[in-house]
DRENDO-1510 file (C-alpha; in Angstrom, 1 decimal, always signed):
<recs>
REC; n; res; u; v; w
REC; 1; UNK; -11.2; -25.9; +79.5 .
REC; 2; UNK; -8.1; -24.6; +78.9 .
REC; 3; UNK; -5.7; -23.1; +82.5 .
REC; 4; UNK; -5.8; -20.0; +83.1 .
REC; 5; UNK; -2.0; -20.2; +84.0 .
REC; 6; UNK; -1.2; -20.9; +80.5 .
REC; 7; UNK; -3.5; -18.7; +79.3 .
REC; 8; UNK; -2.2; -15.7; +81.4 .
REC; 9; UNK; +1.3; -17.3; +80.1 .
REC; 10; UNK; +0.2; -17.1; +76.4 .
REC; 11; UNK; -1.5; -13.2; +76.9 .
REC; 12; UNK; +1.7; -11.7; +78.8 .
REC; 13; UNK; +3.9; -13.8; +75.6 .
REC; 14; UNK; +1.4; -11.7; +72.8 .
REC; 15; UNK; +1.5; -8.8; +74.6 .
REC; 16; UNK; +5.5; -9.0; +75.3 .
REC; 17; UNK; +5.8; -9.5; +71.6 .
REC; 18; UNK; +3.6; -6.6; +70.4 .
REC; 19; UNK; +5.5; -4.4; +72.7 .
REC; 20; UNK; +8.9; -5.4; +71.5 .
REC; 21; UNK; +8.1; -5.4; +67.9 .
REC; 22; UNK; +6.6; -1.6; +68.4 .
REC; 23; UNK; +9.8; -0.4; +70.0 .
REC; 24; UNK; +11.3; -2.2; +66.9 .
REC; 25; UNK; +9.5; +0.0; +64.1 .
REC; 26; UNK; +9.5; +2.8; +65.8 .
REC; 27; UNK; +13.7; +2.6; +66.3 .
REC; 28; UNK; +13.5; +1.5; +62.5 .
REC; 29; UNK; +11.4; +4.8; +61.5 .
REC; 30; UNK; +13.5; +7.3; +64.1 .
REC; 31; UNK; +16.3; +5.9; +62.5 .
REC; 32; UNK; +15.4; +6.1; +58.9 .
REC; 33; UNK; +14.1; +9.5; +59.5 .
REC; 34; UNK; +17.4; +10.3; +61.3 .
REC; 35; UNK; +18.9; +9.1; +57.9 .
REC; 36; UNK; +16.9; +11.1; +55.8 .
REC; 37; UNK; +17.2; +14.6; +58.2 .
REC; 38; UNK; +21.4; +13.4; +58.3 .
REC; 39; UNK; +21.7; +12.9; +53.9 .
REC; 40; UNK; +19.3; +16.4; +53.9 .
REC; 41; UNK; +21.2; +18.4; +55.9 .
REC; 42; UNK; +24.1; +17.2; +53.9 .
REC; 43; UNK; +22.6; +17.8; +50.4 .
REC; 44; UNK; +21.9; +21.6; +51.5 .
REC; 45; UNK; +25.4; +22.3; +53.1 .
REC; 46; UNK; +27.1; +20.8; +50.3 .
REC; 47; UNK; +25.1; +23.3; +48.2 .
REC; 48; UNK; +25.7; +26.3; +50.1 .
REC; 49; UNK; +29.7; +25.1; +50.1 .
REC; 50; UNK; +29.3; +25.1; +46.7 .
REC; 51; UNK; +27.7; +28.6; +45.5 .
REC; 52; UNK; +30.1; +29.9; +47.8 .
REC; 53; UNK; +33.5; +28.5; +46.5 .
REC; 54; UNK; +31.8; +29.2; +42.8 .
REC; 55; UNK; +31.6; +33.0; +43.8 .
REC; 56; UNK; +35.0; +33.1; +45.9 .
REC; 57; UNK; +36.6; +32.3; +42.7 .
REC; 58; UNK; +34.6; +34.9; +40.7 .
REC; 59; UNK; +35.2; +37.9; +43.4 .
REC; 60; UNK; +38.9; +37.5; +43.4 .
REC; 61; UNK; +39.3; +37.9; +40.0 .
REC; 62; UNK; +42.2; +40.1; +38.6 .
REC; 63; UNK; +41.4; +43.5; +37.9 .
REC; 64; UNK; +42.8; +42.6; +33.9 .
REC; 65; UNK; +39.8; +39.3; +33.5 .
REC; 66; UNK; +37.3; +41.2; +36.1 .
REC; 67; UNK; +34.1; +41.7; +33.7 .
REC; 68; UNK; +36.0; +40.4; +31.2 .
REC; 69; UNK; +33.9; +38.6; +28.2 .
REC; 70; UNK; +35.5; +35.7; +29.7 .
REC; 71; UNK; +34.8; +36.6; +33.5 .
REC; 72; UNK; +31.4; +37.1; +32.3 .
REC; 73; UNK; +31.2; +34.0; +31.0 .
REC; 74; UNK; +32.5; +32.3; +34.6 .
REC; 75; UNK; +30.2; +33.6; +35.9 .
REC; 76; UNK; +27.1; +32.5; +33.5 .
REC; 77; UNK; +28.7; +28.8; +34.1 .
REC; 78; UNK; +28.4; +29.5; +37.7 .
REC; 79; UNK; +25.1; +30.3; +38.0 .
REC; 80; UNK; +24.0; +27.4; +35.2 .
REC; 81; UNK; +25.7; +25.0; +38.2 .
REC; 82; UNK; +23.8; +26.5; +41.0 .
REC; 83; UNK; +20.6; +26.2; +39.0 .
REC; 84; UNK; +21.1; +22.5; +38.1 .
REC; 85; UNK; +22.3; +21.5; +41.7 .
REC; 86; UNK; +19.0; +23.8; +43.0 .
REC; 87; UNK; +16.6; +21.7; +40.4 .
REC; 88; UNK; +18.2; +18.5; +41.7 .
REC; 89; UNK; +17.2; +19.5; +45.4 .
REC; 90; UNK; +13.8; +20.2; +44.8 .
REC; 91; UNK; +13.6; +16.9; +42.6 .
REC; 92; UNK; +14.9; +15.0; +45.4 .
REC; 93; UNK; +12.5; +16.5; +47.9 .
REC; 94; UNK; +9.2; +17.0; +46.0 .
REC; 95; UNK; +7.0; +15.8; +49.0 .
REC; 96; UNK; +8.4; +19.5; +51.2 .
REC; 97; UNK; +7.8; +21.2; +47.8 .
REC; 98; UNK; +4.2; +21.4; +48.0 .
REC; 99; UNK; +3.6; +22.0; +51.7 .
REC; 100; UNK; +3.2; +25.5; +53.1 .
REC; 101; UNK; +5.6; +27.5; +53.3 .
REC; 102; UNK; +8.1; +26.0; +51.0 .
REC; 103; UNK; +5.5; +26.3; +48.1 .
REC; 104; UNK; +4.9; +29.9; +48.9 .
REC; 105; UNK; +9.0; +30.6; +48.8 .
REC; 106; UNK; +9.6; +28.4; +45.6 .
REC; 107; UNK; +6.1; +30.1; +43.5 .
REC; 108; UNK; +7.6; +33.8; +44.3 .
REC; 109; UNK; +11.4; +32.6; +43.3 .
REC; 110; UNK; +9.6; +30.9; +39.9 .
REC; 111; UNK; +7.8; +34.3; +39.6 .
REC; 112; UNK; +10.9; +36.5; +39.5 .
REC; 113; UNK; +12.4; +33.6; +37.3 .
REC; 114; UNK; +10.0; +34.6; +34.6 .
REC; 115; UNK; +11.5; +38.4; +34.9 .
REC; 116; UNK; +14.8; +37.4; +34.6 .
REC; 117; UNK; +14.1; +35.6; +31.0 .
REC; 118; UNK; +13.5; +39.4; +29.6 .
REC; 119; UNK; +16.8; +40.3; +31.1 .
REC; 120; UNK; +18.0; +37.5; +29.5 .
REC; 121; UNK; +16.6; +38.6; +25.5 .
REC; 122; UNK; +17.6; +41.6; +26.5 .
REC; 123; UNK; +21.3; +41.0; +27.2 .
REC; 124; UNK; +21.3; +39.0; +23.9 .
REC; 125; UNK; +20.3; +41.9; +22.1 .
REC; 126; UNK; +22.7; +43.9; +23.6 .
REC; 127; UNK; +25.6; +41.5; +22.3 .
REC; 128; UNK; +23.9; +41.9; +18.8 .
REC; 129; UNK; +24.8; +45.9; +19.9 .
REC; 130; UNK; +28.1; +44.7; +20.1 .
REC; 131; UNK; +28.5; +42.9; +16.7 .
REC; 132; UNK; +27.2; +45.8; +15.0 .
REC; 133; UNK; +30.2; +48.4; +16.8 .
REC; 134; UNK; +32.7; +44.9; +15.7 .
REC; 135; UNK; +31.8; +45.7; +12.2 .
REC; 136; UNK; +33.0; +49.4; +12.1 .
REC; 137; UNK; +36.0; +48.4; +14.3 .
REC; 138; UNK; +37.1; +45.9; +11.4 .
REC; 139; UNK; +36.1; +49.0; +8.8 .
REC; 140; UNK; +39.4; +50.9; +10.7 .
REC; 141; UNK; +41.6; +48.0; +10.7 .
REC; 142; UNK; +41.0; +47.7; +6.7 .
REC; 143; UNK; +41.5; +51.1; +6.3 .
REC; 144; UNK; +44.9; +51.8; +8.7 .
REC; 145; UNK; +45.5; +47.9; +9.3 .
REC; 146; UNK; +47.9; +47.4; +7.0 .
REC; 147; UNK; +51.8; +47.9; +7.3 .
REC; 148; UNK; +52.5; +47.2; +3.8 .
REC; 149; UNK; +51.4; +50.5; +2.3 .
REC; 150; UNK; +51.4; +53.9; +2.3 .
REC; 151; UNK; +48.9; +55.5; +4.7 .
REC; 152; UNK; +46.8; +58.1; +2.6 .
REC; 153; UNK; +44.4; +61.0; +4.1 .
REC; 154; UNK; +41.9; +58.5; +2.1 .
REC; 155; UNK; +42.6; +55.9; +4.3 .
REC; 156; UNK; +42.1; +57.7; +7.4 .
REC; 157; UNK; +39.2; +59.8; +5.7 .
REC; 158; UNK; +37.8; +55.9; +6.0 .
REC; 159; UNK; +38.7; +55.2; +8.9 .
REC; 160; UNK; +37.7; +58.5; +11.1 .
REC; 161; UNK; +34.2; +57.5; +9.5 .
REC; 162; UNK; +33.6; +54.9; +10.8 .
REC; 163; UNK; +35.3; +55.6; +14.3 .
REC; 164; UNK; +32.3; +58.3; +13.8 .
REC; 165; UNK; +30.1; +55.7; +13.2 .
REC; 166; UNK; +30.9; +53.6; +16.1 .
REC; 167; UNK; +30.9; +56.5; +18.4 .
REC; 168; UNK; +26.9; +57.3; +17.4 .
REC; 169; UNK; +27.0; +53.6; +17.8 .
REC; 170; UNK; +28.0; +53.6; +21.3 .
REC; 171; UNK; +25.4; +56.7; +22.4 .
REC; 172; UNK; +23.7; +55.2; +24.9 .
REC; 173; UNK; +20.2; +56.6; +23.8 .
REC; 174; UNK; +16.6; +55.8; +25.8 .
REC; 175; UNK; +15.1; +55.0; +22.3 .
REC; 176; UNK; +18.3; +52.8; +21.2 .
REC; 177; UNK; +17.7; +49.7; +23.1 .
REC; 178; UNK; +14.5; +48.8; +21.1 .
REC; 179; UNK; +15.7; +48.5; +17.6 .
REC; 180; UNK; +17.0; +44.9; +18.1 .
REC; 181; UNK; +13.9; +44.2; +20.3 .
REC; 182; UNK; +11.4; +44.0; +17.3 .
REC; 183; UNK; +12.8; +41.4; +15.5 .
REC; 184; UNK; +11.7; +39.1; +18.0 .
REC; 185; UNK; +14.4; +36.9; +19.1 .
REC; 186; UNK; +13.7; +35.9; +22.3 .
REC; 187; UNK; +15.6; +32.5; +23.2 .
REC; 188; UNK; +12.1; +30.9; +24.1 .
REC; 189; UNK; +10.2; +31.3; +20.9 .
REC; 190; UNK; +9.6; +29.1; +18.1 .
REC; 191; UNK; +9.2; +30.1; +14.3 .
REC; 192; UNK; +6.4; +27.9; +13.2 .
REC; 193; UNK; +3.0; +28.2; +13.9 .
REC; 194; UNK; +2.5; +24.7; +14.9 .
REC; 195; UNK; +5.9; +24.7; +17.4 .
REC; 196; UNK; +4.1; +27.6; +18.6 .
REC; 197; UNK; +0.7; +26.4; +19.4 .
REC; 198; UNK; +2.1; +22.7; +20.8 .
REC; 199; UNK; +4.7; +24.3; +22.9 .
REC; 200; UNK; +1.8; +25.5; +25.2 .
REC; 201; UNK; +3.6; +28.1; +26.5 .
REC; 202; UNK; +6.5; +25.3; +28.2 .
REC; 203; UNK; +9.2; +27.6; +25.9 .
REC; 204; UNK; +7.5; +31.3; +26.6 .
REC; 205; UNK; +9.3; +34.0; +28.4 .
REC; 206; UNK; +7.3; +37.0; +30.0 .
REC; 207; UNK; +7.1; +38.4; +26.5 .
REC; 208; UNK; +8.6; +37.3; +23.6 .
REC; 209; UNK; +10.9; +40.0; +23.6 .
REC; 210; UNK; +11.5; +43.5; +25.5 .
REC; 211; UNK; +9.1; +46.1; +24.0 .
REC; 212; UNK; +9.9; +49.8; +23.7 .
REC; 213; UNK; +8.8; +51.1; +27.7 .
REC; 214; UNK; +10.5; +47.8; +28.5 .
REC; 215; UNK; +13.1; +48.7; +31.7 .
REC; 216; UNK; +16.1; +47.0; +32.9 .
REC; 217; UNK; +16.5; +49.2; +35.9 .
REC; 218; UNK; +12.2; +48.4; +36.7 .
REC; 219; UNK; +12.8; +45.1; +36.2 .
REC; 220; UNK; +15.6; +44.1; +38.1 .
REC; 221; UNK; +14.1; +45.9; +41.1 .
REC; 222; UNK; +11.0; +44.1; +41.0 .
REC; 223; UNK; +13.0; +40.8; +40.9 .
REC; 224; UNK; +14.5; +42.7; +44.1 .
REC; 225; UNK; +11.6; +43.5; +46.1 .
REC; 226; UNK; +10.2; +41.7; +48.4 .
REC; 227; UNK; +13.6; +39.4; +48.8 .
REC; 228; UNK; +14.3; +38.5; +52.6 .
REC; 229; UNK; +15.5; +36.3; +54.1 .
REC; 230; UNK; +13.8; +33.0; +55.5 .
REC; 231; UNK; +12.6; +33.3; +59.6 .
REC; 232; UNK; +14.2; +30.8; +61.7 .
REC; 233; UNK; +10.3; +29.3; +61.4 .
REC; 234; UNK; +10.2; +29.1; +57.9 .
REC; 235; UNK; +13.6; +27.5; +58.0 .
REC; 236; UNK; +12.7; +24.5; +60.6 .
REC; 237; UNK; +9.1; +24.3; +59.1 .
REC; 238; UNK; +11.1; +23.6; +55.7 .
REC; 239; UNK; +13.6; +21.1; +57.2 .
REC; 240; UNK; +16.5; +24.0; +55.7 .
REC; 241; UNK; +14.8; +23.9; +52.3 .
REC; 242; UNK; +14.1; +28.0; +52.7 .
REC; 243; UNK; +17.6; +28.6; +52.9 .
REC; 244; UNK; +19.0; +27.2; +49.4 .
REC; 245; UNK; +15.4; +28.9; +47.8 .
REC; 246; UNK; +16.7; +32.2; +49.4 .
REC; 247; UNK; +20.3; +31.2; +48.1 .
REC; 248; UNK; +18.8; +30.9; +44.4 .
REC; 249; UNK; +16.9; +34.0; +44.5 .
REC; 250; UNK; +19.9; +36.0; +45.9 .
REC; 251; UNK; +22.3; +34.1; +43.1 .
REC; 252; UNK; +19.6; +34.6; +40.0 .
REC; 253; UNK; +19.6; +38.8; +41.6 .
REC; 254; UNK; +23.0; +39.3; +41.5 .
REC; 255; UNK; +24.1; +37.3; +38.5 .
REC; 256; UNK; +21.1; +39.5; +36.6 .
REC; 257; UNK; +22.3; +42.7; +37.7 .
REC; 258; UNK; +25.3; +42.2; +36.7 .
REC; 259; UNK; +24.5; +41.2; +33.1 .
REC; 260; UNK; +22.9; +44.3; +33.2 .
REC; 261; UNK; +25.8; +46.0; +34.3 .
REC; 262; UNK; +28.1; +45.0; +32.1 .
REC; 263; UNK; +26.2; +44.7; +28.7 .
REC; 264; UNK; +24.4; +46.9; +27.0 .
REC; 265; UNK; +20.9; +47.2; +27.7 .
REC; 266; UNK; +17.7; +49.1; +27.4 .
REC; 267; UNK; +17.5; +51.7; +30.8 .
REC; 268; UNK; +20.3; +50.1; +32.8 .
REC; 269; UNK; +20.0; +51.0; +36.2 .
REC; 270; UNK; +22.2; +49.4; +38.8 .
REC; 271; UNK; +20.4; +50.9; +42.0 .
REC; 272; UNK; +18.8; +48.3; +44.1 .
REC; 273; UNK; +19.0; +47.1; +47.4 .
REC; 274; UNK; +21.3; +44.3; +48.3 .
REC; 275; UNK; +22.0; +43.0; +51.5 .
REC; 276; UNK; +22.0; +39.4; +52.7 .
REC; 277; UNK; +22.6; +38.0; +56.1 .
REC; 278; UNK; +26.6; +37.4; +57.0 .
REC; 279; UNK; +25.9; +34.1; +59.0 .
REC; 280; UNK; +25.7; +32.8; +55.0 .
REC; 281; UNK; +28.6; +31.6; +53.9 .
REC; 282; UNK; +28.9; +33.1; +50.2 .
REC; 283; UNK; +27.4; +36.6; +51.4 .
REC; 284; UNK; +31.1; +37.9; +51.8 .
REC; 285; UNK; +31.7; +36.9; +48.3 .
REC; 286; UNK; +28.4; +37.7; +46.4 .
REC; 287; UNK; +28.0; +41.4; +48.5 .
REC; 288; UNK; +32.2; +41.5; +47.8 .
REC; 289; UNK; +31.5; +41.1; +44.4 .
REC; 290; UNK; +28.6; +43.3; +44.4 .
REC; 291; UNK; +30.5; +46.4; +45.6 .
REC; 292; UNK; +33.4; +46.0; +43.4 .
REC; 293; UNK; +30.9; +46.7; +40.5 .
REC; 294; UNK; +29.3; +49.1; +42.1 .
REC; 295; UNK; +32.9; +50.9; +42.6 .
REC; 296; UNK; +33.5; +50.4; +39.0 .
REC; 297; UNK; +30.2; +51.9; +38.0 .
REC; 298; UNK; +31.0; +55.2; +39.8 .
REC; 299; UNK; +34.3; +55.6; +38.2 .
REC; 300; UNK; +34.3; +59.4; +36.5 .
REC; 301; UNK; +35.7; +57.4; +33.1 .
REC; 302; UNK; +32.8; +54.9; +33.1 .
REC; 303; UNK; +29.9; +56.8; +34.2 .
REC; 304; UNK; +28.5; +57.8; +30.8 .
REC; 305; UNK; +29.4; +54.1; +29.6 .
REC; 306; UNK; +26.6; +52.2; +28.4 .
REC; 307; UNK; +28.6; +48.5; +29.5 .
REC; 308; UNK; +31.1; +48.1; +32.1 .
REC; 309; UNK; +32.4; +44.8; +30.0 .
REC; 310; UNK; +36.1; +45.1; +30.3 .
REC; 311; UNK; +35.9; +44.9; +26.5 .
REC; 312; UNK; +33.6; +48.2; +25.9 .
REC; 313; UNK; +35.9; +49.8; +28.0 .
REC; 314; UNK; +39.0; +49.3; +25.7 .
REC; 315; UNK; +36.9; +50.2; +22.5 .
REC; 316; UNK; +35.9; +53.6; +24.2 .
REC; 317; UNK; +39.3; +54.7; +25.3 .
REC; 318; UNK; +41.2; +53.0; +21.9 .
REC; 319; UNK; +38.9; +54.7; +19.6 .
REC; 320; UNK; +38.9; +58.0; +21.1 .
REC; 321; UNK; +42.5; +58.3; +21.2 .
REC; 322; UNK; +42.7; +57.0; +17.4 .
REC; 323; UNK; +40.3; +59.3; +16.7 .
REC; 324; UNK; +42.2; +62.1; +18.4 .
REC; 325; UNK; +45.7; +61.1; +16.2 .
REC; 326; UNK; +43.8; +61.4; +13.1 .
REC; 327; UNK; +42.3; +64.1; +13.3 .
REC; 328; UNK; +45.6; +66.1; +14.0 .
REC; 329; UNK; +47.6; +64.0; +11.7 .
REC; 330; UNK; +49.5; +65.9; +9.0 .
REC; 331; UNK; +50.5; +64.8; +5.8 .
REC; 332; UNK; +52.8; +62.7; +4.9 .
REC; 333; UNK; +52.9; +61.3; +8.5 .
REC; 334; UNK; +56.0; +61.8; +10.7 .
REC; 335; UNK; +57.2; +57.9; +11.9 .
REC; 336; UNK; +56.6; +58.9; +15.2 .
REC; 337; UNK; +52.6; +59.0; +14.0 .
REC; 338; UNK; +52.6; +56.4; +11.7 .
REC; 339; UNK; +53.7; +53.9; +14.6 .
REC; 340; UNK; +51.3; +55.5; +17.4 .
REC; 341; UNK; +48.5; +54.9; +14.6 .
REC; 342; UNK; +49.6; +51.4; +14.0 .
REC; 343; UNK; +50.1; +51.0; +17.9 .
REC; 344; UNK; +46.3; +52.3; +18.5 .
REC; 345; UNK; +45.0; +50.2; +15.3 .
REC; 346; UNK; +46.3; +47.0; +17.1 .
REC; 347; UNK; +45.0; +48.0; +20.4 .
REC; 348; UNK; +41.6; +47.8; +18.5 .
REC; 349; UNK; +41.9; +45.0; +16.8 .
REC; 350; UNK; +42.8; +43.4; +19.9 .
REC; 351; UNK; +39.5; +44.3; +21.4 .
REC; 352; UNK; +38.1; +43.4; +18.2 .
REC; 353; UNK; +39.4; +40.1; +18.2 .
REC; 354; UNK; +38.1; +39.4; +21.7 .
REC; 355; UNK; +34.3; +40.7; +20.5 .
REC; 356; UNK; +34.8; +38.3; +17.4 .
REC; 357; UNK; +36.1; +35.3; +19.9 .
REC; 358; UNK; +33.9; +35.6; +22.5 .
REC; 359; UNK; +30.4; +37.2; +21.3 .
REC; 360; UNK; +29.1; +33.7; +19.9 .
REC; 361; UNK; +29.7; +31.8; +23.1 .
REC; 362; UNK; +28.7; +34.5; +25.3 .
REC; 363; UNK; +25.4; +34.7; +23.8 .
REC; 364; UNK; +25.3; +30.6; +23.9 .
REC; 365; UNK; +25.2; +31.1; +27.4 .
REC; 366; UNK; +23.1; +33.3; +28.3 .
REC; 367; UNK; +20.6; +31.5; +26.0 .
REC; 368; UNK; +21.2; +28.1; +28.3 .
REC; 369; UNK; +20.7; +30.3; +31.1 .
REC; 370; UNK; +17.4; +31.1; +30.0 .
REC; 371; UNK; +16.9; +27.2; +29.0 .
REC; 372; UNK; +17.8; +26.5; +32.4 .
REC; 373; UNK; +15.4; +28.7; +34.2 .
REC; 374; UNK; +12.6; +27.7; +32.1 .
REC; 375; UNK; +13.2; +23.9; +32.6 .
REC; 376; UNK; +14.0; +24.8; +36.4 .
REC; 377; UNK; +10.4; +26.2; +36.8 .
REC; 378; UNK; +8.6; +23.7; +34.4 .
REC; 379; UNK; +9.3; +20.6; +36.8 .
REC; 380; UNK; +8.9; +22.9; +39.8 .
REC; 381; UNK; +5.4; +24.1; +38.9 .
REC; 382; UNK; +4.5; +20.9; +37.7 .
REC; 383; UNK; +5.2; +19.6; +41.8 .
REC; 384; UNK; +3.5; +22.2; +43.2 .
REC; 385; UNK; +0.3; +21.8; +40.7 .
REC; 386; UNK; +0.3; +25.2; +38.8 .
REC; 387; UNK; +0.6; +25.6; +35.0 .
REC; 388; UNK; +3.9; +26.6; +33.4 .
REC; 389; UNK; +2.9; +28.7; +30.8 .
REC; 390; UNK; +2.2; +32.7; +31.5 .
REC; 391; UNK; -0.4; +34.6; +29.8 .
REC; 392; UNK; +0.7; +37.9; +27.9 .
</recs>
């Protein structure tokens, strides 16, 4: 029979054991947890350092590159950033993704995501607006371009056409926005059939492409409804993962309105409600940025403009002074005309030039923009469960 004394010896040894090996894991799992909550925490403030250092650089801008092709095209590259660093967060923490409430606040951002693609075809047909008016600017410069020869009433006869033409270009008409619409050119959808039918919607905006009633002003303020920000709740229930959703929705708002803004498109409307909490640290730069296009909007020079690009801008005031010189030109031109003609022709062509230069790659862009959102809320819906295609 075996003593109790080594017995009691050999239970309070077990036991001992047991108890120091619990206290071991659960040291191990507070500590990898720790670990996890530590390289989290990190993750999200690096993002949030990020978006706002992005849009510090864009709201600072010089009044000569503010909306700017180029400026435009910062910011397009900004957001395209903040989109891929966002997808990598929710890769990295697909397990939060589904759980309540993060997979409410990540199905409505996914839902204005699908809005913002129309935004997108539509500011690609708005550049195609702007190849068109490049087409009659480079009609002047072959009619008054040249300082080789004689300028002839012909030559301006030419010319004041198609500064005619461009101006009836310009009108920014309600009906005008749908003529590039039809031919269906929507960044998501394929030509063949079978493209078409395999693609199972993975490649599909909310339409194929902005119809007739279609409304920038409508749709930027639906993708603007509803956007608050994240209770202190939501924001612990998430372990922080609210706050960069919020972040993205505010980022894909503003960087929307201000395609709108600044290219031609179908109903613009730049009247929606924007306000985000200062304790964020790009809020002063986004809401800076914000009001300095709004200031620019209400200018008395750009109020009937139907783009505030920097660009559009210059063609307005260049053509309407050319105009102006020759339709009081007399013949044969004094040198004082003949050089303000040529000065004005180069101002155009300038512009022109910058239209020529820039048009391509700006519409590049905004078509990975859309590319981005779409794969963006592919792999998100496919965490939280929910097909990616949407029914017309």
């Amino acid at each position: 029979m075996p003593s109790t004394e080594n017995q009691g010896f050999s239970l309070s040894f077990s036991s001992f054991g047991r108890s120091i090996f619990g206290v071991g894991q659960e040291q191990v799992h507070s500590v990898e947890a720790s670990n996890e909550s530590d390289s989290c925490n990190l993750e999200l403030g690096s993002f949030q350092k990020r978006v706002t250092d992005r849009f510090q650089d864009l709201s600072v801008a010089s009044d000569e590159q503010f909306l700017s092709i180029d400026w435009i095209q910062k910011l397009l590259g900004a957001f395209i950033c903040c989109q891929e660093e966002f997808r990598a967060i929710l890769l990295n923490n697909k397990e939060q993704v589904t759980k309540p409430p993060l997979d409410r606040m990540i199905s409505e951002f996914f839902e204005r995501s699908v809005k913002a693609l129309d935004i997108c075809n539509a500011s690609r047909d708005g550049i195609e607006k702007i190849r068109t008016w490049q087409k009659h600017l480079e009609i002047v410069f072959c009619a008054l371009g040249s300082s080789k020869r004689a300028l002839t009433e012909g030559h301006f006869r030419r010319a004041r056409k198609a500064l005619m033409d461009l101006a009836l270009a310009m009108l920014d008409e309600k009906e005008s926005g749908s003529v590039f619409s039809q031919r269906n050119r929507s960044f998501g959808r394929h030509n063949s059939g079978k493209d078409h039918h395999s693609s199972s919607g993975h490649s599909r905006s909310h339409s194929w492409s902005v119809s007739r009633s279609w409304s920038a002003a409508k749709q930027l303020q639906s993708i603007a409804n509803n956007l608050v920000p994240p209770r202190a709740t939501e924001v612990a229930a998430t372990s922080g993962l609210a706050t960069p959703v919020y972040t993205m929705n505010c980022i894909l708002l503003i960087v929307l309105w201000t395609l709108v803004a600044a290219i031609p498109c179908q109903d613009r409307g730049l009247n929606i409600h924007f306000s985000v909490p200062r304790q964020l640290s790009w809020s002063t730069p986004v809401t800076s940025l914000h009001e300095r296009i709004t200031e620019e909007s209400k200018k008395r020079e750009r109020q009937n403009s139907n783009g505030l690009l920097k660009e559009i801008y210059q063609v307005e005031i260049s053509s309407r002074r050319l105009t102006d010189l020759i339709d009081s030109a007399q013949f044969p031109l004094a040198d004082d005309q003949k050089t303000e003609v040529e000065r004005n022709v180069m101002e155009l062509m300038r512009v022109c030039e910058a239209f020529r230069n820039g048009s391509d790659p700006l519409e590049r862009q905004v078509r990975e923009v859309f590319q981005k959102i779409m794969a963006c809320r592919t792999e998100g819906l496919d965490y939280l469960g929910t097909p990616s295609h949407t029914e017309q």
